[in-house]
C-alpha positions, 0 to 999 in steps of 0.5 A: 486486739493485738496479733503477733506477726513474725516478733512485732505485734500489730493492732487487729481493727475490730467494730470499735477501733476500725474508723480509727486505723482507716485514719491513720492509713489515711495519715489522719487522727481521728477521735470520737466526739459526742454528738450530745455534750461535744466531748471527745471520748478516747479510748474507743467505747460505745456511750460517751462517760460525761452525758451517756449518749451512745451517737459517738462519732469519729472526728478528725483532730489536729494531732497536736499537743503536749507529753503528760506523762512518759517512760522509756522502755529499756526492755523489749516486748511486742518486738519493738526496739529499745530503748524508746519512749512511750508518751501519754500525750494531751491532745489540744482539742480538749483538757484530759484527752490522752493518746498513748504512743511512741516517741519518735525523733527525738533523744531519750534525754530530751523526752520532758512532761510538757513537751509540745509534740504533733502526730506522725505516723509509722508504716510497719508493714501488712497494711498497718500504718500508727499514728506516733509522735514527734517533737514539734515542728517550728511553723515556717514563717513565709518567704519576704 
């Protein structure tokens, strides 16, 4: 799933993953959805684990919502810099729908369970664009 390239590893797209590395290069987060129950499905498989229909399909999703979990990494691997944070993120759209990625933006001290954060994504090179995340952004309030 992963090939080493210089010292970072990237992610290598097969059947299942493919539709969800086109999102990102499109700067889009994209899920499977059960077409039977209307449940999300992350990670990436071929039936859904709630109603055993096997008519996934790939769903753009806000890219909003909160770390469940997290830890920083003060050892490097897989060529990424240290430290970091690496957050399990609840996703909005659905209770226990999870996203594992990097932290960004953000101060290692102010990481916290709970933290509202929003998608963001990482051009690193050969093609290869990741979704991460970052503190949310206040939304604007208009002019006037």
């Amino acid at each position: 799933m992963f090939k080493k390239r210089d010292v970072r590893v990237l992610p290598e797209p097969d059947a299942s993953t493919q539709f969800y590395w086109e999102a990102a290069a499109r700067r889009e987060l994209a899920i499977l959805r059960c077409r039977g129950c209307r449940s999300f499905v992350h990670y990436p498989r071929e039936d859904c684990p709630k109603c055993g229909s096997k008519e996934l399909v790939p769903e753009r999703v806000s890219g909003r919502g909160t770390i469940h979990s997290f830890t920083i990494a003060h050892h490097g691997g897989a060529g990424l810099p240290t430290p970091l944070a690496l957050v399990l993120v609840e996703l909005e759209e659905q209770k226990g729908l999870r996203v594992l990625a990097n932290l960004l933006d953000c101060p290692l001290d102010e990481v916290k369970v709970g933290m509202p954060v929003e998608v963001t994504f990482e051009d690193v090179g050969e093609g290869v664009t990741l979704p991460q995340f970052r503190p949310r952004q206040p939304l604007r309030q208009p002019n006037g």
